[in-house]
C-alpha positions, 0 to 999 in steps of 0.5 A: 505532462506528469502521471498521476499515480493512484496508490493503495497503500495496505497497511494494518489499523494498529499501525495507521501513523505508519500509513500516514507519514507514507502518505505525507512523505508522498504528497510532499513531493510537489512534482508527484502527483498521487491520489491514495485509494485505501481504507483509513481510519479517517476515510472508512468504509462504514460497514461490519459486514466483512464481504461489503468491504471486500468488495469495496477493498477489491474494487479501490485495489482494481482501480489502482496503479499499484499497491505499497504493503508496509512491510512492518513484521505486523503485515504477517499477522494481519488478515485484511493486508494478506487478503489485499495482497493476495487480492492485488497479485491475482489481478495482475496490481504490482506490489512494492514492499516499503520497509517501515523506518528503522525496520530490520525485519520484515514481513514474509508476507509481503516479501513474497508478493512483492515486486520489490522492496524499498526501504523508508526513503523518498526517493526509493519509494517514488522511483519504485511506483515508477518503475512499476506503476500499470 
């Protein structure tokens, strides 16, 4: 019986296409069975009180299998995904670095929490939350 995954996928809010072409790129794949665990922009969490939504984030990061940190060089600049990474490496949630298509740079930020770092492709991605999904 196939595993099914459940993914946090720490993106920032002024990238949200990259958040949803890996999330299309993922469902697309018939025998992959994923359920995606982050806030979005057409899943928000409706609150401007910042430690609300930590503790919404936390407890969607906690009851994930692992976390993908789109590791565009914008993730070094972003508050929120540092704070989700941070978050996932404390609590013991692998993280896999997925390099946005046509990237050469990538955030440090990511880089240095993550597990490993799998460029833009099906495959990759998928044989990396294999490996290392809880």
């Amino acid at each position: 019986m196939a595993k099914d995954y459940k993914i946090f996928i720490s993106h920032s809010w002024a990238h949200t296409d990259e958040l949803e072409a890996l999330q299309n790129l993922l469902n697309a794949r018939g025998y992959f069975k994923v359920e995606f665990m982050e806030a979005s922009k057409n899943v928000p969490i409706n609150s401007q009180s910042a430690p609300y939504v930590k503790s919404v984030l936390k407890q969607k990061i906690l009851n994930s299998d692992i976390i993908l940190g789109l590791a565009g060089i914008y993730a070094s600049h972003s508050e929120w995904m540092i704070w989700e990474l941070e978050t996932a490496k404390k609590n013991n949630i692998p993280i896999v670095g997925v390099i946005p298509r046509g990237r050469e740079r990538i955030s440090s930020e990511v880089y240095s929490r993550s597990i490993v770092d799998v460029k833009w492709n099906t495959e990759s991605i998928i044989a990396a939350i294999r490996s290392y999904a809880k």
